[in-house]
PDB file of N, CA, C, O and CB in Angstrom:
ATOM      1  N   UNK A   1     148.923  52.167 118.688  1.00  0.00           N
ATOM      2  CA  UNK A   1     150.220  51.922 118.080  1.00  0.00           C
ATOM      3  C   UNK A   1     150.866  53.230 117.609  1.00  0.00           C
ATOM      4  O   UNK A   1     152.072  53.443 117.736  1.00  0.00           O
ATOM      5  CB  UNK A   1     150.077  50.949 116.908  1.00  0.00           C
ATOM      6  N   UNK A   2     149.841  54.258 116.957  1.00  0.00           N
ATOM      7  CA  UNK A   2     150.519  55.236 116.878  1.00  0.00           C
ATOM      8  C   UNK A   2     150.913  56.359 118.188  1.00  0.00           C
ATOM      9  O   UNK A   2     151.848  57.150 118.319  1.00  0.00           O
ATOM     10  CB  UNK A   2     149.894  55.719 115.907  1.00  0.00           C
ATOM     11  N   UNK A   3     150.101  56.125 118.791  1.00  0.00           N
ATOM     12  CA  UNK A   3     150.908  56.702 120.143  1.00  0.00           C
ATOM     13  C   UNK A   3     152.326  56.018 120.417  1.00  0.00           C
ATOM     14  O   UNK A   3     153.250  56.830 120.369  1.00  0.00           O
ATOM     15  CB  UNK A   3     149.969  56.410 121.561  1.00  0.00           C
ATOM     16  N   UNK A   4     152.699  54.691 120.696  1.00  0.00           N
ATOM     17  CA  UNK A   4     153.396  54.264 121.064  1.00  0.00           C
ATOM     18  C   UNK A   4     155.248  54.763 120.062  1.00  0.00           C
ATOM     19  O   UNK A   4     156.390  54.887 120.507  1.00  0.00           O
ATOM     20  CB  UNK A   4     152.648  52.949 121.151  1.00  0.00           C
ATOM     21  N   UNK A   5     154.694  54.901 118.700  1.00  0.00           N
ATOM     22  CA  UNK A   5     155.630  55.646 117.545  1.00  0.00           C
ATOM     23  C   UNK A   5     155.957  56.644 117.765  1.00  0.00           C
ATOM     24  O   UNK A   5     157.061  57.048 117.400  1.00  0.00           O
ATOM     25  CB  UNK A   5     155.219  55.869 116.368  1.00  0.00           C
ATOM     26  N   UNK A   6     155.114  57.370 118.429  1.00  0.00           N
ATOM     27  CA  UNK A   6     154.601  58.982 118.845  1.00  0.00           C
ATOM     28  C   UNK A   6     156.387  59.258 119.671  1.00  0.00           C
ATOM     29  O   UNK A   6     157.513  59.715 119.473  1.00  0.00           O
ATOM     30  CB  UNK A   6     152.637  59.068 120.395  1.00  0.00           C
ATOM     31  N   UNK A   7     155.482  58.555 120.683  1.00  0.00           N
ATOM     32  CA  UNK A   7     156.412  58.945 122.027  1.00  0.00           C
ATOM     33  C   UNK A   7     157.557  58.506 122.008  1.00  0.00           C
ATOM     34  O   UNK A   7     158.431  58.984 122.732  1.00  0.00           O
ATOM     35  CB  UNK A   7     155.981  58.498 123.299  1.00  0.00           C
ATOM     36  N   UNK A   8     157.850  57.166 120.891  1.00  0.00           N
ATOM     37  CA  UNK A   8     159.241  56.882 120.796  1.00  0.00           C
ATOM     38  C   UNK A   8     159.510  55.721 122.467  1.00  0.00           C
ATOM     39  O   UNK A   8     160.500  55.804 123.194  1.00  0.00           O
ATOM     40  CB  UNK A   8     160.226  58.718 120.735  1.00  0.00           C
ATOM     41  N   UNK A   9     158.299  54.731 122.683  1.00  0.00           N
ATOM     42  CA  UNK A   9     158.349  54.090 124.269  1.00  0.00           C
ATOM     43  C   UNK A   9     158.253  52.516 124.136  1.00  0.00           C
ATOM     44  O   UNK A   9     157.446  52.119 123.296  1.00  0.00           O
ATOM     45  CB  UNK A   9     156.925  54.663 125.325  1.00  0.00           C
ATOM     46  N   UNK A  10     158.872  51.684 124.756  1.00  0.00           N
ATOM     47  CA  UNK A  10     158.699  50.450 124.818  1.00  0.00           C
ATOM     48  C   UNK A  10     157.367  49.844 125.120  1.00  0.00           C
ATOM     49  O   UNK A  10     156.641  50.487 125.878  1.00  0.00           O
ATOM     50  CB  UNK A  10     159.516  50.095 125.586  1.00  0.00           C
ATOM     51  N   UNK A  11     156.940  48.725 124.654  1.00  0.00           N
ATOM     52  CA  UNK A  11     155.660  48.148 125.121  1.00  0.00           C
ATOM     53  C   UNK A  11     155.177  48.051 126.612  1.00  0.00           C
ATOM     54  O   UNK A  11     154.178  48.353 127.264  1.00  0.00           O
ATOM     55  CB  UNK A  11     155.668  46.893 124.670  1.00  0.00           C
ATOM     56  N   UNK A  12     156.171  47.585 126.775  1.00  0.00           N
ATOM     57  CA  UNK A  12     156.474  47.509 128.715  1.00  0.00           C
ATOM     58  C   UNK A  12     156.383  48.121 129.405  1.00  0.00           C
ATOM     59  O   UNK A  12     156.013  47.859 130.550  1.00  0.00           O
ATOM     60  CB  UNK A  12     157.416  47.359 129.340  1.00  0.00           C
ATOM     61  N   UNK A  13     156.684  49.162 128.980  1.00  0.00           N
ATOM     62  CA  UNK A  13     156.453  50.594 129.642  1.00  0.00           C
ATOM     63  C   UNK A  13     154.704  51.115 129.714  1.00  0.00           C
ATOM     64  O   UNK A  13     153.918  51.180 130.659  1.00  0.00           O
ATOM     65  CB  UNK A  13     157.408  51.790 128.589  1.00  0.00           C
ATOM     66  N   UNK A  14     154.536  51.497 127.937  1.00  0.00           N
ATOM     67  CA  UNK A  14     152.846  51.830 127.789  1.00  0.00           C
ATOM     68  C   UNK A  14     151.868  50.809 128.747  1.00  0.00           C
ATOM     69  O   UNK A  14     150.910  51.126 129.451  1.00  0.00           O
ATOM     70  CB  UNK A  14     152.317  51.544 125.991  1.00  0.00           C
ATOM     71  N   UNK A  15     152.375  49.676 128.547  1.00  0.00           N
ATOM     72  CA  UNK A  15     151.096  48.398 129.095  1.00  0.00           C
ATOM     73  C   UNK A  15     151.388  48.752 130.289  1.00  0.00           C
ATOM     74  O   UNK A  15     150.306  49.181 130.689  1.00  0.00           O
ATOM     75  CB  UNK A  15     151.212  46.499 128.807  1.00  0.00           C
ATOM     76  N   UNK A  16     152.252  48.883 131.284  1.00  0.00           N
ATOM     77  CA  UNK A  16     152.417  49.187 132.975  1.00  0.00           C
ATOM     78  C   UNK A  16     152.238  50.590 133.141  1.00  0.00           C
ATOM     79  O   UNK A  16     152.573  50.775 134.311  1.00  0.00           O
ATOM     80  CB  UNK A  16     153.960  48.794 133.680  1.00  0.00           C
ATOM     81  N   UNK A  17     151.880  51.776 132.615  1.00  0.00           N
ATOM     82  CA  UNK A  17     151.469  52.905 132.604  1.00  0.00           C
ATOM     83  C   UNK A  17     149.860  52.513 132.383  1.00  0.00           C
ATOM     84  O   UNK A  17     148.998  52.413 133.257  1.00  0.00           O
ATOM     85  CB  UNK A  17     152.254  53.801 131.564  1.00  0.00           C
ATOM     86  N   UNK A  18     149.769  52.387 131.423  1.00  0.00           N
ATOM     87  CA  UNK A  18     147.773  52.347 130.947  1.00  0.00           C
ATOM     88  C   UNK A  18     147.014  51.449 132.104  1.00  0.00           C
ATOM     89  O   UNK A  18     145.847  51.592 132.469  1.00  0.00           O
ATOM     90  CB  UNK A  18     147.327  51.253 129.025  1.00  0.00           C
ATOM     91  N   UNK A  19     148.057  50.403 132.630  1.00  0.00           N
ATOM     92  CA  UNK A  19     147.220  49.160 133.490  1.00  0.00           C
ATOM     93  C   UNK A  19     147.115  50.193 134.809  1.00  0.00           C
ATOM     94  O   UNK A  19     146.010  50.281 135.344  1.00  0.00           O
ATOM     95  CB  UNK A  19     148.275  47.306 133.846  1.00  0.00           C
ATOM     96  N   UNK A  20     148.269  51.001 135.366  1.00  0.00           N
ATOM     97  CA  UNK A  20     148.302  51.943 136.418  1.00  0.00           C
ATOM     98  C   UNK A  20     147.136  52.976 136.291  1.00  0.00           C
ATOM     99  O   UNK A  20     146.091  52.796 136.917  1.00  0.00           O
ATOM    100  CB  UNK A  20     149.654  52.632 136.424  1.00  0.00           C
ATOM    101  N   UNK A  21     147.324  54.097 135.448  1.00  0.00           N
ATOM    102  CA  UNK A  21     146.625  55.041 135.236  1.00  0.00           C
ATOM    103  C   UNK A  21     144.996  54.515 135.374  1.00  0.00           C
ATOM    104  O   UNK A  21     144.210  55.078 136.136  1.00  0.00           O
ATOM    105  CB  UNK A  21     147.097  55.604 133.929  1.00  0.00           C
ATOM    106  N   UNK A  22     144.604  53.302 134.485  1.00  0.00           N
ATOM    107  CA  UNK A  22     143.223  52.682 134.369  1.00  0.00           C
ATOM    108  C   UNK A  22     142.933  52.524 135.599  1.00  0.00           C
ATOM    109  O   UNK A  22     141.908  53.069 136.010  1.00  0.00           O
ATOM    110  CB  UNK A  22     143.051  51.407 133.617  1.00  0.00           C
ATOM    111  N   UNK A  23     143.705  51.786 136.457  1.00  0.00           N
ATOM    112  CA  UNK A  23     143.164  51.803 137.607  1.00  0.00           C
ATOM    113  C   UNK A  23     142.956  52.592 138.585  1.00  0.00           C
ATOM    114  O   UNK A  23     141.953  52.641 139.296  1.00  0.00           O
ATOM    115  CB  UNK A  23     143.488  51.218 137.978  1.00  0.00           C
ATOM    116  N   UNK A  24     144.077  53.340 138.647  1.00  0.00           N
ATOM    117  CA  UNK A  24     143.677  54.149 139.942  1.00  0.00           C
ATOM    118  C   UNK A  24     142.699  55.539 138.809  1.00  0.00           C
ATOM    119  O   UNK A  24     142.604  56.681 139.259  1.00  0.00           O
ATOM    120  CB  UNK A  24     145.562  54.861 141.153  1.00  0.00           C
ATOM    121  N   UNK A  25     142.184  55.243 137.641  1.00  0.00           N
ATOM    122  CA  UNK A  25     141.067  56.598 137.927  1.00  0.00           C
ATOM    123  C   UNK A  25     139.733  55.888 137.439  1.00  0.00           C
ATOM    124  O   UNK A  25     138.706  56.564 137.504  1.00  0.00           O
ATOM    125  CB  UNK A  25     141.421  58.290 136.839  1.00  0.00           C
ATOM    126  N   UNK A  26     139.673  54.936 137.084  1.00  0.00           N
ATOM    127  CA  UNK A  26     138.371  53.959 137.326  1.00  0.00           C
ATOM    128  C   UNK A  26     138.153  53.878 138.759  1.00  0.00           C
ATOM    129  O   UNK A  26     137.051  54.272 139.142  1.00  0.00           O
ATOM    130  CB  UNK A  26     138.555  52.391 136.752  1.00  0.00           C
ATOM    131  N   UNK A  27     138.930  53.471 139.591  1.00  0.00           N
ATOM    132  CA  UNK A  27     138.550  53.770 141.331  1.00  0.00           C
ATOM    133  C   UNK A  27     138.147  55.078 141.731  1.00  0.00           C
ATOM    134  O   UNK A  27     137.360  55.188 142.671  1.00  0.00           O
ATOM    135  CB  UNK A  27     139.809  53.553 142.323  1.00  0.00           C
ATOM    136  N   UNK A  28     138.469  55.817 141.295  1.00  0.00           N
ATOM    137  CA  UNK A  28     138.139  57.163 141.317  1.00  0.00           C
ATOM    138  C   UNK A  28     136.927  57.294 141.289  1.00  0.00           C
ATOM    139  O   UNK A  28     136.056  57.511 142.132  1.00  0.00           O
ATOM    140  CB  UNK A  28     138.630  57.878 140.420  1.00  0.00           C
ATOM    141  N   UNK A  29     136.978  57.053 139.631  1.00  0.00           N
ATOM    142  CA  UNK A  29     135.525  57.549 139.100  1.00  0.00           C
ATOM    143  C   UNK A  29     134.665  56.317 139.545  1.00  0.00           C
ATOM    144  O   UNK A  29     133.567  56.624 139.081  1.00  0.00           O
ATOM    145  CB  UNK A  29     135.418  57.855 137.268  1.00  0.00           C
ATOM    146  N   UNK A  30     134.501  55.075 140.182  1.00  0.00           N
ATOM    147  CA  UNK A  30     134.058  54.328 140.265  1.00  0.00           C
ATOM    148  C   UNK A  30     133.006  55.281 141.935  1.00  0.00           C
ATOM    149  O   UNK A  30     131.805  55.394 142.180  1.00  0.00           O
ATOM    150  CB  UNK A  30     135.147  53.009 140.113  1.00  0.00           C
ATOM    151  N   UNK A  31     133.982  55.638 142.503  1.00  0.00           N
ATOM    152  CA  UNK A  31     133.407  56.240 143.719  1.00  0.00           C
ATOM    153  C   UNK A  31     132.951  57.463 143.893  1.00  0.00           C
ATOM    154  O   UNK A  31     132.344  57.658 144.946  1.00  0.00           O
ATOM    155  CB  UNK A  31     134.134  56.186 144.566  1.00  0.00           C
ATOM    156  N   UNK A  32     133.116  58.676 142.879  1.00  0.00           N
ATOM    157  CA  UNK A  32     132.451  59.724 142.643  1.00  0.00           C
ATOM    158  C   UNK A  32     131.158  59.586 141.623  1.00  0.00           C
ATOM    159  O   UNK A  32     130.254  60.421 141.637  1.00  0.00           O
ATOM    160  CB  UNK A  32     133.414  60.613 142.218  1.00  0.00           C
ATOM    161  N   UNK A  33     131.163  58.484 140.765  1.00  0.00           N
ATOM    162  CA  UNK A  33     129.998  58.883 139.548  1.00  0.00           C
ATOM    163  C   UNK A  33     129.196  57.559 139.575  1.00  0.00           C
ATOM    164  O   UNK A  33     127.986  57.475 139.787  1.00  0.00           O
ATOM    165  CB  UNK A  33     130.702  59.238 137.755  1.00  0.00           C
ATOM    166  N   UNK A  34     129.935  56.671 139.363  1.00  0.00           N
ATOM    167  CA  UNK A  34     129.438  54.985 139.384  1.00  0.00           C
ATOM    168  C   UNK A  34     128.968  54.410 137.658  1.00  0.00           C
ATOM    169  O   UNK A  34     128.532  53.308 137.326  1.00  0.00           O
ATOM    170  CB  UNK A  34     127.707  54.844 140.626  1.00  0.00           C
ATOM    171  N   UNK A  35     129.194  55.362 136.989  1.00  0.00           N
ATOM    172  CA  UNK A  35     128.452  55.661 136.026  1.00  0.00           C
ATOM    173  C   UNK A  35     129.283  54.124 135.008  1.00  0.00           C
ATOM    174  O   UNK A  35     130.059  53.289 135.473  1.00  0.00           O
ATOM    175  CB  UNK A  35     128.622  57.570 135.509  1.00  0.00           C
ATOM    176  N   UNK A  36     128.637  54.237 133.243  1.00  0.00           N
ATOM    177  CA  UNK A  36     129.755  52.803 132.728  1.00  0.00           C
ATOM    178  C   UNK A  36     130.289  54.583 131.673  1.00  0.00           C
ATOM    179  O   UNK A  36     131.442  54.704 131.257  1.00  0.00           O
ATOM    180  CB  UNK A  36     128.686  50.500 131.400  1.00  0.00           C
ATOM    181  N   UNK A  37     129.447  55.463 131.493  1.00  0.00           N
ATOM    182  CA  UNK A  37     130.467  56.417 130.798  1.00  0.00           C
ATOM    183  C   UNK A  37     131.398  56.826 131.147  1.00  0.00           C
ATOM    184  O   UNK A  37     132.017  57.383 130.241  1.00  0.00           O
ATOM    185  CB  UNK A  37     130.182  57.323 130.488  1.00  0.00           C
ATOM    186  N   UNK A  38     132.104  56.854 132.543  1.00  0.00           N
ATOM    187  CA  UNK A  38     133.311  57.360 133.134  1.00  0.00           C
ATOM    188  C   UNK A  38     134.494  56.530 132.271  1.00  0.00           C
ATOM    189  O   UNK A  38     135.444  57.093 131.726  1.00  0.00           O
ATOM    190  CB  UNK A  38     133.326  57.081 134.868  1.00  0.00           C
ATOM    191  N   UNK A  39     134.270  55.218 132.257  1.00  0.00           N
ATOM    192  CA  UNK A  39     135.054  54.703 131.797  1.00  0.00           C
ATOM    193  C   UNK A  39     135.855  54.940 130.412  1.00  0.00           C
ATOM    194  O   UNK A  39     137.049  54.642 130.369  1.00  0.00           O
ATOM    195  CB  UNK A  39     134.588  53.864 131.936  1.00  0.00           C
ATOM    196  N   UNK A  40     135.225  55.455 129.324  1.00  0.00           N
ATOM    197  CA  UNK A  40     135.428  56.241 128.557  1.00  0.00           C
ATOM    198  C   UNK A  40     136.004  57.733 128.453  1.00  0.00           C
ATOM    199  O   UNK A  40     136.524  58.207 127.443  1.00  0.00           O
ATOM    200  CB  UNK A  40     134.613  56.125 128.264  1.00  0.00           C
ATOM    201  N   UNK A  41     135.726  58.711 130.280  1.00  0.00           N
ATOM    202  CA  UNK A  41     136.589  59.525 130.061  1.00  0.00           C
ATOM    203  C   UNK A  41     138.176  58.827 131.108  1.00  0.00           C
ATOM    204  O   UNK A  41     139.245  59.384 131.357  1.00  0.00           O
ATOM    205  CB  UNK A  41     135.814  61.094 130.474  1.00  0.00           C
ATOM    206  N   UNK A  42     137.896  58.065 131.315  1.00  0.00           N
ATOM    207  CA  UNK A  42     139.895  57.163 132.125  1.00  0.00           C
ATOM    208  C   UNK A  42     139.985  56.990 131.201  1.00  0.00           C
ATOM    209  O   UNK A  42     139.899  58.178 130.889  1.00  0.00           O
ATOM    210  CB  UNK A  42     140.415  55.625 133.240  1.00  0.00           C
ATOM    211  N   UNK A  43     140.140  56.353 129.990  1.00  0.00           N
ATOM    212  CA  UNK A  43     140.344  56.284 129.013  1.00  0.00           C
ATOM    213  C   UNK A  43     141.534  56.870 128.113  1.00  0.00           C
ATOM    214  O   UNK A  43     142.578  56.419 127.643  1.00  0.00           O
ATOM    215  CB  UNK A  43     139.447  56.498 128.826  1.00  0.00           C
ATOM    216  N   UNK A  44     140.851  58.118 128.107  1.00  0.00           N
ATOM    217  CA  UNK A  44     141.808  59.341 127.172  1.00  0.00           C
ATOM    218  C   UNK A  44     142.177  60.412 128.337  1.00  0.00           C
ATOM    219  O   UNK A  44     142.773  61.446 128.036  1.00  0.00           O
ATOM    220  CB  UNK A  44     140.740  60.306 125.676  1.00  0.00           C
ATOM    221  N   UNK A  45     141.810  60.136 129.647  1.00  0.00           N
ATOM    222  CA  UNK A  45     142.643  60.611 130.620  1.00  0.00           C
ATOM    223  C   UNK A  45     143.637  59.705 131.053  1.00  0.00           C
ATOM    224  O   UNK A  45     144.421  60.363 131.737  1.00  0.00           O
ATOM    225  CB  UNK A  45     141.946  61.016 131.653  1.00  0.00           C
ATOM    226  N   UNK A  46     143.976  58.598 131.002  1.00  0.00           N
ATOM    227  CA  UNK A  46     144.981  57.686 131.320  1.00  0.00           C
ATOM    228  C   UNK A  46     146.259  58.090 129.714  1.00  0.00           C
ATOM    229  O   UNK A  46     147.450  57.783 129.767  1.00  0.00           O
ATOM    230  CB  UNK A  46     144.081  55.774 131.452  1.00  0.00           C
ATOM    231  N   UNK A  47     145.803  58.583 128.841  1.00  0.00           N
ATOM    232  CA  UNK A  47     146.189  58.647 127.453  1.00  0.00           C
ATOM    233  C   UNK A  47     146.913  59.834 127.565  1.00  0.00           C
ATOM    234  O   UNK A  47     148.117  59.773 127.313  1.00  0.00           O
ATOM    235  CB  UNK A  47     145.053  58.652 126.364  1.00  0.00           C
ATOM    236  N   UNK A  48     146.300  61.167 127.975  1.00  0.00           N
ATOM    237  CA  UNK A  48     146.911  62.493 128.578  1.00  0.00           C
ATOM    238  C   UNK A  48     147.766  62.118 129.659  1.00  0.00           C
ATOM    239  O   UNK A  48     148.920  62.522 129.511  1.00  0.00           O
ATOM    240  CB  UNK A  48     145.829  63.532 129.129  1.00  0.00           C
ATOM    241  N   UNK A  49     147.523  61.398 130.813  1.00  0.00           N
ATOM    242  CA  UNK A  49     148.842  61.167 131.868  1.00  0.00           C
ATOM    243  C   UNK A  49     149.768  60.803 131.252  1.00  0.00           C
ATOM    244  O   UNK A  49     150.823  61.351 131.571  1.00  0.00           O
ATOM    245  CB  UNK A  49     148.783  60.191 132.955  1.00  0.00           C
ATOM    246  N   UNK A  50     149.828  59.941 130.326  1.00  0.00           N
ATOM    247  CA  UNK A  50     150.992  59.011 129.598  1.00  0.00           C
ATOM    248  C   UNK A  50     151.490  59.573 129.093  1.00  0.00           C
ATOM    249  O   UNK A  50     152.688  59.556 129.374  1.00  0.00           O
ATOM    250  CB  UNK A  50     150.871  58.047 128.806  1.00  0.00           C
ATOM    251  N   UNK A  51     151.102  60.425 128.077  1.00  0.00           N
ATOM    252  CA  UNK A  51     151.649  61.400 127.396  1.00  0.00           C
ATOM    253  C   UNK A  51     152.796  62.518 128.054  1.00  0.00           C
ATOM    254  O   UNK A  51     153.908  62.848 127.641  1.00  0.00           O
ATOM    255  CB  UNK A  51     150.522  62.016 126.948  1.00  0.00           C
ATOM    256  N   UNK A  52     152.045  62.924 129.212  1.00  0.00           N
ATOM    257  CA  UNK A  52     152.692  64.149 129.831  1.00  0.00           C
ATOM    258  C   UNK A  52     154.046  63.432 130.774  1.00  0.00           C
ATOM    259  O   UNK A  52     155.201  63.842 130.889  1.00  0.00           O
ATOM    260  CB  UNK A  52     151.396  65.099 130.909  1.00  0.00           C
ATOM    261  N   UNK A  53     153.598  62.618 131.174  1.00  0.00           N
ATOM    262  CA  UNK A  53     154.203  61.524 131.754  1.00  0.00           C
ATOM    263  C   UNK A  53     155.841  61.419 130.802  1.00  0.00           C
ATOM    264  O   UNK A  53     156.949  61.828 131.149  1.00  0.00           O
ATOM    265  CB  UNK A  53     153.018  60.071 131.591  1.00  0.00           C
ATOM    266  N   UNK A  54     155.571  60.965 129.985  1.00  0.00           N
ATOM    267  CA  UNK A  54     156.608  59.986 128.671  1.00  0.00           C
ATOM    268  C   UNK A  54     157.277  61.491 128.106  1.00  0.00           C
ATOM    269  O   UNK A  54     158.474  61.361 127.849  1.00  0.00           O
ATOM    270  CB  UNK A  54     155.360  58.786 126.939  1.00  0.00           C
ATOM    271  N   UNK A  55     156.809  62.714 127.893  1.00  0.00           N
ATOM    272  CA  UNK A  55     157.034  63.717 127.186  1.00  0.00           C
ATOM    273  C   UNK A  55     158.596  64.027 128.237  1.00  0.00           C
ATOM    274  O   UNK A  55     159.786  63.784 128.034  1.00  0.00           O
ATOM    275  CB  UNK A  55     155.573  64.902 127.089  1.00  0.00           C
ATOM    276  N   UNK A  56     157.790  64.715 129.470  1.00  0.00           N
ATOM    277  CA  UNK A  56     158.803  65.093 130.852  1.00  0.00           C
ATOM    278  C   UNK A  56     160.001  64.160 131.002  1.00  0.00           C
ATOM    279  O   UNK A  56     161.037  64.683 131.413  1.00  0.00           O
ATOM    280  CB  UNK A  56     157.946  64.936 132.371  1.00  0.00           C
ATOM    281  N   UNK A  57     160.010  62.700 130.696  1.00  0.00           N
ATOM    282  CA  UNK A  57     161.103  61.807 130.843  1.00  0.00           C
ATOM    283  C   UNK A  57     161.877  62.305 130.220  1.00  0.00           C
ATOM    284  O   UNK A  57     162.851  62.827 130.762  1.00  0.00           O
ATOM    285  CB  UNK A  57     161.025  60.567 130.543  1.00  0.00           C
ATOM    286  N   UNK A  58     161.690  62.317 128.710  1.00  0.00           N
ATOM    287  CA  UNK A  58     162.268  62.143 127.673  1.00  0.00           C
ATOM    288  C   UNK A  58     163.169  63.323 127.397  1.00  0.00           C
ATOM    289  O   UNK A  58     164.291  63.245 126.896  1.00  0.00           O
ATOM    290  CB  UNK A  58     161.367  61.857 126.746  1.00  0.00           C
ATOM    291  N   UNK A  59     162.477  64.556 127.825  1.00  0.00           N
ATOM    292  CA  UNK A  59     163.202  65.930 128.152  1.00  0.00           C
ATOM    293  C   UNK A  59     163.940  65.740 128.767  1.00  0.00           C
ATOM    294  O   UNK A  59     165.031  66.229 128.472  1.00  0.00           O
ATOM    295  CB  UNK A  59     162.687  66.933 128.678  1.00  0.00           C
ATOM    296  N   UNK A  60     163.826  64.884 130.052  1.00  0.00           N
ATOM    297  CA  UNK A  60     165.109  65.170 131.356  1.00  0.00           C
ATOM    298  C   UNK A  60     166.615  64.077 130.606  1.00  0.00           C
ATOM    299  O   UNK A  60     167.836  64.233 130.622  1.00  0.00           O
ATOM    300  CB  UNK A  60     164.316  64.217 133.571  1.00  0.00           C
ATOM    301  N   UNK A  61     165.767  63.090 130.066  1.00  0.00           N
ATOM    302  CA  UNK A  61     167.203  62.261 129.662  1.00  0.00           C
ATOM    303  C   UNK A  61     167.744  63.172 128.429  1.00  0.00           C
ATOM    304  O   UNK A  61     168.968  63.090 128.333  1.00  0.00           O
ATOM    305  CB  UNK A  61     166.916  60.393 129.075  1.00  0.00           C
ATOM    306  N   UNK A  62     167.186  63.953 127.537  1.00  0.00           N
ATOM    307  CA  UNK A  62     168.094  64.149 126.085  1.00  0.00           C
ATOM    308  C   UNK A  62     168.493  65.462 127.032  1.00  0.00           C
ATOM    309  O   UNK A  62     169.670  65.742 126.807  1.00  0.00           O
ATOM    310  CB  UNK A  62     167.176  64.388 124.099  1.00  0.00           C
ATOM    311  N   UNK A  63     167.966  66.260 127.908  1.00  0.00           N
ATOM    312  CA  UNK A  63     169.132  67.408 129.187  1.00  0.00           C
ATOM    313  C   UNK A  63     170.001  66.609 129.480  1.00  0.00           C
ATOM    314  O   UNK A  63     171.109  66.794 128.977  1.00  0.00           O
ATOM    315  CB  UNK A  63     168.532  68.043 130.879  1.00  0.00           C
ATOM    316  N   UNK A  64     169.879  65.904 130.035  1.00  0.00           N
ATOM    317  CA  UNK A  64     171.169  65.346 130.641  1.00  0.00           C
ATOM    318  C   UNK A  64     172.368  64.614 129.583  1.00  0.00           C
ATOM    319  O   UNK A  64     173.578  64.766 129.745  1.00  0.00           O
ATOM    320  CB  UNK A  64     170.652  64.206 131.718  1.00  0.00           C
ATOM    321  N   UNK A  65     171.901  64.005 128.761  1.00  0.00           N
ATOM    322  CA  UNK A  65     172.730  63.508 127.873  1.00  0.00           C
ATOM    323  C   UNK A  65     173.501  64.703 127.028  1.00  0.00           C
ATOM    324  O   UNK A  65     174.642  64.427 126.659  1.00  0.00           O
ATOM    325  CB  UNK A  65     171.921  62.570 127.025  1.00  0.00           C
ATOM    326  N   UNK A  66     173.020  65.898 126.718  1.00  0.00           N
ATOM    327  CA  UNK A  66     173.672  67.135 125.961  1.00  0.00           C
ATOM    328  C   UNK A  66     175.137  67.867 127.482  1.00  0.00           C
ATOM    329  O   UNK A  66     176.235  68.425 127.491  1.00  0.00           O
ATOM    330  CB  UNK A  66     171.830  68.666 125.487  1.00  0.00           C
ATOM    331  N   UNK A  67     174.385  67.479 128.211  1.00  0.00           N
ATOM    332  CA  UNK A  67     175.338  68.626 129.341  1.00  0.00           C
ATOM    333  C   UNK A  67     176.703  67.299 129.550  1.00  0.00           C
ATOM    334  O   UNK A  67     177.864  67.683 129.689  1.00  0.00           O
ATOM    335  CB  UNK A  67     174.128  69.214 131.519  1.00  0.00           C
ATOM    336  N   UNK A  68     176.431  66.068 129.546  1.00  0.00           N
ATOM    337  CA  UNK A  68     177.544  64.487 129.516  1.00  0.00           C
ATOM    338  C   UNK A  68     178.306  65.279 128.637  1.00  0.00           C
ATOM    339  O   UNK A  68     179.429  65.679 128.945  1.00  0.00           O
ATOM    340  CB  UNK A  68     176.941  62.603 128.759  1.00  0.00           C
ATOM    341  N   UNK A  69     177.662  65.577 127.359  1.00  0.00           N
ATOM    342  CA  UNK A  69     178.706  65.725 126.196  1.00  0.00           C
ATOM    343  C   UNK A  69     179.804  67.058 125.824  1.00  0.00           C
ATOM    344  O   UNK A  69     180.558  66.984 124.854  1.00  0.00           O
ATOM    345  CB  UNK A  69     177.832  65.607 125.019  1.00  0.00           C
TER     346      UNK A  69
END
């Protein structure tokens, strides 16, 4: 929840990002390690994509909205 305050992002958004990210690097790691600890690092690597992810948006819309004005 405090991520979600963080970034300033709709629910809709985080839950269809985390459900994406989870999956395609659990498949990942499902086929390089097999391991149940991988799952724990998708985790807070699905958490870093989102982040970097949500950060880059948010830059390009408040650019573009300053140069509108």
């Amino acid at each position: 929840m405090t991520f979600m305050a963080l970034f300033n992002i709709t629910g809709i958004q985080y839950f269809y990002f985390r459900i994406l990210f989870e999956t395609l690097l659990a498949n990942r790691c499902k086929l390089l390690f097999k391991t149940s600890g991988c799952f724990f690092l998708n985790f807070f690597n699905s958490e870093f994509y989102f982040a970097v992810l949500t950060f880059k948006k948010n830059d390009y819309a408040s650019k573009k909205t300053k140069s509108l004005s």
